[in-house]
Structures are given as structure tokens and as C-alpha cells.
ROZATI-547452 format. One record per residue (C-alpha): x, y negated, z. Coordinates in Angstrom, 2 decimals, padded with zeros to 5 digits. Example, Ala and Ser with C-alpha at 12.3 -4.5 7.8 and 13.67 -1.06 7.14 Angstrom:
! residues 2
<x=012.30 y=004.50 z=007.80>
<x=013.67 y=001.06 z=007.14>
END
This chain:
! residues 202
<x=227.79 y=-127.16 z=060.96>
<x=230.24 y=-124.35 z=061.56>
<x=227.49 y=-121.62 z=061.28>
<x=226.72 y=-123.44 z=058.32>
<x=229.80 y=-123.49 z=056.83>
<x=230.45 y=-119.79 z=058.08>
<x=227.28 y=-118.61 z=055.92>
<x=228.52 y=-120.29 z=052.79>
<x=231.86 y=-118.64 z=052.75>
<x=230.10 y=-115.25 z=053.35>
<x=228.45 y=-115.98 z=050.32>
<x=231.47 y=-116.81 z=048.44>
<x=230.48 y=-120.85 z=047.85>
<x=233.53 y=-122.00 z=050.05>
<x=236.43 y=-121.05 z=051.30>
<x=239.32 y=-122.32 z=053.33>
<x=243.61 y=-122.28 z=053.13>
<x=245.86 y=-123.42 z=055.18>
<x=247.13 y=-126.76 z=054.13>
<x=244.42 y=-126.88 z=051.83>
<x=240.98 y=-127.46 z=053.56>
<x=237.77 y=-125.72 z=052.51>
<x=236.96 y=-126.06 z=049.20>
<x=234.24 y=-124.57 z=046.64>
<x=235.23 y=-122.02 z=044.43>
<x=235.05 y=-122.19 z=040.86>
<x=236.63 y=-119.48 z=038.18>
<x=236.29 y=-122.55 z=035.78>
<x=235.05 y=-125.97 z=036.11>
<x=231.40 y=-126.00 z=035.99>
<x=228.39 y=-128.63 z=033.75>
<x=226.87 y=-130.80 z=035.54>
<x=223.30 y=-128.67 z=036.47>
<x=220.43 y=-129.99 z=034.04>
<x=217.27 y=-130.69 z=034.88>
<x=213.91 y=-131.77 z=032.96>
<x=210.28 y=-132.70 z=034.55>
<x=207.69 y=-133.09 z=032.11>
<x=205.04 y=-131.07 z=035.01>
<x=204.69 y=-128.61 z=037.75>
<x=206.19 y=-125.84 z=035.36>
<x=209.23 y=-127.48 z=035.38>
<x=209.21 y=-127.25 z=039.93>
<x=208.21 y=-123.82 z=039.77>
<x=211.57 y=-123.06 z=037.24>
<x=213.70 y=-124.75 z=039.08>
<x=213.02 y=-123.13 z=042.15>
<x=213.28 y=-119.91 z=040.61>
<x=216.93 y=-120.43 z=039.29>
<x=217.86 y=-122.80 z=042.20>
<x=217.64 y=-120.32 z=045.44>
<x=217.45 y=-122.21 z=048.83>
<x=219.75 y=-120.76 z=051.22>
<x=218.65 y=-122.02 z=054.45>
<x=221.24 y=-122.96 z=057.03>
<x=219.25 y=-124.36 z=059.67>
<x=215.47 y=-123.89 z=061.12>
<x=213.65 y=-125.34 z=063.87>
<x=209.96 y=-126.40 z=064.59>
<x=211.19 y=-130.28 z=065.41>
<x=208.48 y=-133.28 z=066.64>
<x=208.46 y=-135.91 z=064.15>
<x=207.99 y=-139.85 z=064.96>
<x=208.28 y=-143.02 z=063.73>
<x=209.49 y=-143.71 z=060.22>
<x=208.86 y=-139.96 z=059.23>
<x=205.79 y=-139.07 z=060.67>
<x=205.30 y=-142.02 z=058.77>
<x=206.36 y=-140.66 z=055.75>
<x=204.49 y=-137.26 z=056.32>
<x=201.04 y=-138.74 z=056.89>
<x=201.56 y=-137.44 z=060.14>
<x=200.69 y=-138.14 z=063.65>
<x=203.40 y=-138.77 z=066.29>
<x=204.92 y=-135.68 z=068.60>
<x=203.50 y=-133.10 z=066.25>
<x=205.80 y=-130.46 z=065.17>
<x=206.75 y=-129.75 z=061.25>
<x=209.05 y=-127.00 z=060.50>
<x=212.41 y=-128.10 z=059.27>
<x=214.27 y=-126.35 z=057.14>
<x=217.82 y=-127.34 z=056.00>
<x=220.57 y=-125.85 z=053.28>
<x=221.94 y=-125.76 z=050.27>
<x=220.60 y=-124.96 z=046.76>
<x=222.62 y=-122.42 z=044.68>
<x=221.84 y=-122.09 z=041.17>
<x=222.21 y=-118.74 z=039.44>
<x=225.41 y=-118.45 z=037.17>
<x=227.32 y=-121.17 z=039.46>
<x=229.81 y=-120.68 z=042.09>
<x=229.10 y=-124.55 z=043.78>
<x=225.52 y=-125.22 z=045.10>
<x=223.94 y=-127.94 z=042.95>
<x=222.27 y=-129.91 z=046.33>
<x=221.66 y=-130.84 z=049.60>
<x=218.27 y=-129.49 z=050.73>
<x=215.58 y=-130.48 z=053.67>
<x=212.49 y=-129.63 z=053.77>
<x=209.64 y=-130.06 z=056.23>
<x=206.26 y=-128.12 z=055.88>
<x=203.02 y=-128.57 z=057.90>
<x=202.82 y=-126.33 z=061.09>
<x=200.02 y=-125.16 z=059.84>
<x=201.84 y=-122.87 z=056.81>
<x=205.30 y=-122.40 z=059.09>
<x=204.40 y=-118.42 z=059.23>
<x=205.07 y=-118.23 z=055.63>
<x=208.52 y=-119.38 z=055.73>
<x=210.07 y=-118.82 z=059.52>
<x=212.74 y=-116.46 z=059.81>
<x=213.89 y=-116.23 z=056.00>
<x=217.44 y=-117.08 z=054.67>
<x=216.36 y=-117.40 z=051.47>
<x=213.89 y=-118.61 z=049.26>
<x=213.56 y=-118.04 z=045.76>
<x=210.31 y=-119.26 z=044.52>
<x=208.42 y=-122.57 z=044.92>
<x=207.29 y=-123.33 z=048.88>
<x=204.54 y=-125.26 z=047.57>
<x=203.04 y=-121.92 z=045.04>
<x=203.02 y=-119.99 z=048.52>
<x=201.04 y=-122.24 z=050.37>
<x=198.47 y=-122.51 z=047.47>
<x=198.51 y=-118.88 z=047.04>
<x=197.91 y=-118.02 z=050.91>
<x=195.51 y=-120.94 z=051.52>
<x=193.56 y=-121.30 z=048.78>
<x=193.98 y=-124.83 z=048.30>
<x=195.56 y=-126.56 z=044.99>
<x=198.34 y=-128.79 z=044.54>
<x=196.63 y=-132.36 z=042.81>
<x=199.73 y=-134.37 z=043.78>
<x=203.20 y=-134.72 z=043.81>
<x=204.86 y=-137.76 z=044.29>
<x=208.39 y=-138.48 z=043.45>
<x=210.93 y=-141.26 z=044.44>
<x=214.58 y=-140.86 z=043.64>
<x=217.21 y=-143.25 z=045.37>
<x=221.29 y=-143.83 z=044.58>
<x=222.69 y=-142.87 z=048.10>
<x=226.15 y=-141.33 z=048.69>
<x=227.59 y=-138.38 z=050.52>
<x=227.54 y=-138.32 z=054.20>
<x=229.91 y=-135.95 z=056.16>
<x=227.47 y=-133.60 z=056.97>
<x=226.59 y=-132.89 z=053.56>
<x=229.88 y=-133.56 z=051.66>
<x=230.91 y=-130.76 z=053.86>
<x=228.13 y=-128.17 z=053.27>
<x=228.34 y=-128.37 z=049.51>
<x=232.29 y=-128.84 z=049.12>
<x=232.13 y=-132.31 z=048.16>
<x=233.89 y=-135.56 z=049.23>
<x=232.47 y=-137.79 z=052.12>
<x=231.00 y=-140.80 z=050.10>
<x=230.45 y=-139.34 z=046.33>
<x=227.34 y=-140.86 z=044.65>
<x=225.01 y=-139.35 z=044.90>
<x=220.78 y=-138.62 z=044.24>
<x=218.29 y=-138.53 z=046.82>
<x=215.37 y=-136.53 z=045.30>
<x=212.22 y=-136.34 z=047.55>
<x=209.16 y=-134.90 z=046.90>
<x=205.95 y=-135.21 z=048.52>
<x=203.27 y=-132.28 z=047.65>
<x=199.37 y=-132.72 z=048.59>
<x=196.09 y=-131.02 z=048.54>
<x=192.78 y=-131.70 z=048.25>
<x=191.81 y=-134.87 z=050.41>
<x=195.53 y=-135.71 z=049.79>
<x=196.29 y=-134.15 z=052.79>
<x=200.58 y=-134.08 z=052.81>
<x=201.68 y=-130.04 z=053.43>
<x=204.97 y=-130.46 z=051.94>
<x=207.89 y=-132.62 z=051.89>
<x=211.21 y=-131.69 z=050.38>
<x=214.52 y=-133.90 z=050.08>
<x=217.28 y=-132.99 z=047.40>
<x=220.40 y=-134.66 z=047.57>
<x=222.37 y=-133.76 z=044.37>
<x=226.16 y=-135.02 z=043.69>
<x=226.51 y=-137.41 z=040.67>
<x=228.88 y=-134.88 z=038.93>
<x=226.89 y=-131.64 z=039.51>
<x=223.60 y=-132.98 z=038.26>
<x=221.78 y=-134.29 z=035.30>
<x=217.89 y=-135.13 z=035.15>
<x=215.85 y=-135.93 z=032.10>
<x=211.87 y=-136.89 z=032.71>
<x=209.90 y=-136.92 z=029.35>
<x=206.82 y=-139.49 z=029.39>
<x=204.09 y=-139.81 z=026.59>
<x=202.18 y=-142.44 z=025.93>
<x=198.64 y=-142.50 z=025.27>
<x=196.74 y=-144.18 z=022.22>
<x=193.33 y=-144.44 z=022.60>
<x=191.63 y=-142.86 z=019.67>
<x=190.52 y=-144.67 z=016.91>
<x=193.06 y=-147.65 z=017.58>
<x=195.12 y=-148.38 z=014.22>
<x=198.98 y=-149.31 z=015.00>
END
């Protein structure tokens, strides 16, 4: 956590006074960060104004409930990739960031600080294979200390746990990403249409 923190106030996100704390600086307060889904479009956009700036990387084992939760067999290694998400025009990162990508696309991300694009564009464009599926679930959870701390929030703030599971063909998992984003930084909006089956009156 202290490299962690170290990074963010080379960046200018935090920064710390005595008999203050660290804090996240902010000319002016900031809008809550606004978000729509309606498709993949929307994934690729936020990515693109959203830059990851990665904190922590490892190649880590995963078991039980995760492995789980990755389609993935026990003892085999994902890369892990943990930061913050910084949106452009804002001082204060929006999120909370994990992700964890199949071994087998690791050499595409390893050894970056920063991404600013979608992860799961660069593993379709350097494997060949499409996205068909990305499932969603989004849980109320609140701020633990590790996090609180990396985005300059308080321990305990509600919070939204956004994670996203990305497959391919065969729905074989190659992607999971989790996006925890403070109540007060973050607004989402998902647009659903319903379909009429031609032909039917009312």
C-alpha cells in the first residue's frame, strides 16, 4: 500500500499534510462520474476516458471460490492486476480496479503502468477470437481500508461492486475485471428495449 499510495501522489491524485492526513485533490468539487451501458461501445468508451493505473502485478494461483468464479481449475496462475481508475478531466480516480486475465494473454499486459484502452479489444485483436459474452453483476458493498485509502475515500462509504466477466467462443472465461466505485463519485444508467414481436397489435 505505501508504493501504492507513493504512485498516486506522483501523479498528483493525493497528497498528504501534517495534521491533515492524505487526501485527494480537487481545484473544485467534482460530479459524480456518469456512466451508460446500452453495449460493448459503451466498455470500449469508458476505458478510453477511464485510464487504469496499475498499482500492483503479480502472476497469483487462484483456488476455491475464485477459480470458481473464473471457470478455472485450482493452482493455475491468472495475472492480477490491481489500481485505480482515473478519468480524464478529474483530479480523484472514479474506482477501485482488479482485474485478472488468463495466463494465456498475460504477455499483452505485464510490465505496463497504464492502460488506456479496453483489455478485452487486445486480446480479441491479438488472438483472433471474439467477445460473445459479457456478464455483469453489480453488488452494494462498502469501502474497505485498503481501498478507501487508494482512492482518498473514507473506510466504510457505500459503495458499487462492478464485475465483469468477458468470454469467447466455447464461453471460455479470458477476462475478469472488478470495479468498485464510491456512491458519490459515480452514476450508472443501463437502457433496455423491449421487443414486440411483429405483427402483434397493442
Amino acid at each position: 500500500m505505501r508504493q501504492a499510495t507513493q504512485l498516486l501522489r506522483q501523479k498528483k491524485i493525493l497528497s498528504a499534510r501534517k495534521g491533515v492526513g492524505t487526501r485527494v485533490e480537487a481545484r473544485q468539487p467534482e460530479q459524480a462520474y456518469y456512466y451508460a451501458l446500452q453495449s460493448l461501445v459503451n466498455i470500449f468508451q469508458f476505458a478510453s476516458e477511464a485510464t487504469l493505473l496499475v498499482l500492483r502485478e503479480e502472476m497469483t494461483p487462484v483456488y476455491g471460490a475464485l477459480a470458481a468464479r473464473l471457470g478455472s481449475r485450482p493452482e493455475r496462475e491468472w495475472l492480477h492486476l490491481v489500481g485505480v481508475r482515473q478519468a480524464v478531466g478529474r483530479t480523484e480516480p472514479i474506482c477501485w480496479t482488479e482485474v485478472y486475465i488468463h495466463s494465456r494473454y498475460a504477455r499483452l499486459f505485464r510490465g505496463k503502468t497504464e492502460h488506456r484502452s479496453a483489455m478485452f479489444s487486445a486480446i480479441e485483436e491479438k488472438s483472433g477470437e471474439p467477445v460473445t459474452e459479457v456478464e455483469q453483476e453489480i453488488v452494494a458493498v462498502t469501502l474497505s481500508r485498503e481501498i478507501a485509502e487508494a482512492i482518498g475515500a473514507e473506510v466504510g462509504t457505500p459503495a458499487l461492486q462492478i464485475t465483469r466477466r468477458y468470454f469467447g467462443p466455447g464461453r471460455r472465461l479470458f477476462e475478469m475485471s472488478i470495479n468498485v466505485h464510491p456512491s458519490d463519485r459515480f452514476s450508472y444508467l443501463m437502457t433496455l428495449k423491449r421487443e414486440i414481436a411483429a405483427g402483434k397489435d397493442g
